[in-house]
C-alpha positions as CSV (number, residue, x, y, z in Angstrom):
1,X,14.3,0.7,6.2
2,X,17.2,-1.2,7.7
3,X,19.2,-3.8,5.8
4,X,17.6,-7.1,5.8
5,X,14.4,-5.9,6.1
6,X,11.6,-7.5,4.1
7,X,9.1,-5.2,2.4
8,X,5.7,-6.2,0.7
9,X,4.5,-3.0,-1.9
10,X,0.8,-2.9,-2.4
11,X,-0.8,-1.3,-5.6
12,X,3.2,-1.9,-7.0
13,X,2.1,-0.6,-10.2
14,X,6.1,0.2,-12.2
15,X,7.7,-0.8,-8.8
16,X,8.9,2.5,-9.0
17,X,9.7,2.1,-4.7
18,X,11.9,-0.6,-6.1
19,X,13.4,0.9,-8.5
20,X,14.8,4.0,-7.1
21,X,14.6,3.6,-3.9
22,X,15.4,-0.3,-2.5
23,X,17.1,-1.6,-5.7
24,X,20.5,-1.4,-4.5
25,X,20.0,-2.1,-0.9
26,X,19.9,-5.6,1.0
27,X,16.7,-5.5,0.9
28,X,13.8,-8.4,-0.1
29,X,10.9,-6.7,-1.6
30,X,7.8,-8.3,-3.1
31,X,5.4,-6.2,-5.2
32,X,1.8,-7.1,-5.4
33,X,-0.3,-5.6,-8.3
34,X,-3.2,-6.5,-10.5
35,X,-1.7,-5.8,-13.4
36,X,0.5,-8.4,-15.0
37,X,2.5,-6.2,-16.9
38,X,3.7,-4.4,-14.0
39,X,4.4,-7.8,-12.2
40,X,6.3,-9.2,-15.0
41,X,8.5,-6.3,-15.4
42,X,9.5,-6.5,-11.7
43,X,10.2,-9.9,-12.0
44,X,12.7,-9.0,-14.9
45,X,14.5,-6.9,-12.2
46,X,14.7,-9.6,-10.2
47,X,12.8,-8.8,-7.3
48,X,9.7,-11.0,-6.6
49,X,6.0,-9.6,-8.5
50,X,3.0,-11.4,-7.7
51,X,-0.1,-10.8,-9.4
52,X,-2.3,-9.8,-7.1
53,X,-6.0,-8.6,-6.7
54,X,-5.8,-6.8,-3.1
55,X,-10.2,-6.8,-3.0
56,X,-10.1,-10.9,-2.6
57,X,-10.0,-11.5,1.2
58,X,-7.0,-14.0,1.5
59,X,-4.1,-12.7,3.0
60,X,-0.9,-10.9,2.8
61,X,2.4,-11.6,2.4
62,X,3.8,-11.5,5.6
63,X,7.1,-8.9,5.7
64,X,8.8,-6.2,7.9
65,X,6.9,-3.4,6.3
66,X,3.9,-3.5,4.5
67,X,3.6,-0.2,2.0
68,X,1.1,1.3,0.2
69,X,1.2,4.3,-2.0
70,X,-1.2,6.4,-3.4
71,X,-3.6,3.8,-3.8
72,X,-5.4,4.0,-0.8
73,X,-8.1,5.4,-2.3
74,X,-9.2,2.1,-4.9
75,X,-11.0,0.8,-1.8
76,X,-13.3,3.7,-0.3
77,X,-15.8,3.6,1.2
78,X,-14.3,1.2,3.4
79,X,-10.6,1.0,3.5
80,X,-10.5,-1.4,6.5
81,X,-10.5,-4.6,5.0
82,X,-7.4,-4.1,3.3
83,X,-5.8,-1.9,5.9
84,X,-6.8,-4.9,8.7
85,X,-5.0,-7.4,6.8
86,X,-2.3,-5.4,6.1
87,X,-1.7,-4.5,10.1
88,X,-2.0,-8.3,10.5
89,X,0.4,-9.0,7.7
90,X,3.2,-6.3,9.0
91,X,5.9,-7.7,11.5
92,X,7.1,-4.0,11.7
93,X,5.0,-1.3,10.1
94,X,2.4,-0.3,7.9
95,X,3.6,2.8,5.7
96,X,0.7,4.5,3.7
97,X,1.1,7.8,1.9
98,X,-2.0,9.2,0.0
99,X,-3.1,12.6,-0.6
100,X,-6.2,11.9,1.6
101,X,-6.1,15.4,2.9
102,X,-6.5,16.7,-0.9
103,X,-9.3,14.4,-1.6
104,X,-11.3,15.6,1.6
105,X,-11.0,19.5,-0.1
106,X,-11.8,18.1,-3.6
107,X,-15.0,19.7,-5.7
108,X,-17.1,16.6,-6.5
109,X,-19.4,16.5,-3.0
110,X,-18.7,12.8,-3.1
111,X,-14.8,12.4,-3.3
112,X,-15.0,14.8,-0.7
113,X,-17.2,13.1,1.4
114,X,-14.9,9.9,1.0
115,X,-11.7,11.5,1.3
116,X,-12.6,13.4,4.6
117,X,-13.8,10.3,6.3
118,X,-10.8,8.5,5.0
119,X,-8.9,10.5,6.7
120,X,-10.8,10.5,9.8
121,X,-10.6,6.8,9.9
122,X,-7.0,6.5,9.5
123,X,-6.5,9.0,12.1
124,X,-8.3,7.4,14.7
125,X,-6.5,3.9,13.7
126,X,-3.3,5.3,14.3
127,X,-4.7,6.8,17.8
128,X,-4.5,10.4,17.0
129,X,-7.6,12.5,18.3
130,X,-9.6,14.1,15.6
């Protein structure tokens, strides 16, 4: 991420992004997360926290970058929502990382099922051919 950028964090949780990562650069990060705890201690850091229930429909913070990791996986079946208003929300880029592909290979029938098609989906978002 370039200096200046602007960078929304979804599913914060201990800002950890923030806190190794962005801390020390130019660099204006917000962290959503339903937890207040989490939100509060951000805000100690001085970097904005907002508490934040990503399942309510109203939408994002608009920034450069809209990230999300390992959380991905709070809103199967149906990740679009989220990821929709995420894409609308990013002047830049969307940036998710989740272990999807280890969920698709996992033992319980139904996390498999879920992780599998999550992949799938996100796949075909970002145009690849699966």
């Amino acid at each position: 991420m370039h200096q200046q950028s602007s960078v929304v964090d979804l599913c914060c949780g201990p800002a950890t992004l923030y806190q190794r990562y962005l801390r020390h650069k130019n660099i204006q990060y917000t962290g959503l997360d339903i937890n207040s705890r989490f939100v509060k201690r951000l805000s100690s850091w001085g970097a904005t926290g907002i508490r934040w229930d990503l399942r309510e429909t109203k939408p994002f913070p608009p920034a450069d970058y809209l990230i999300m990791q390992s959380s991905l996986y709070q809103f199967l079946p149906d990740p679009r929502p989220v990821l929709n208003r995420m894409l609308v929300a990013a002047r830049k880029q969307v940036i998710i990382t989740e272990p999807i592909r280890a969920s698709g290979k996992n033992r319980s029938p139904s996390t498999a099922r879920y992780g599998r098609r999550a992949f799938l989906q996100l796949a075909l978002m970002q145009g690849d051919d699966y």
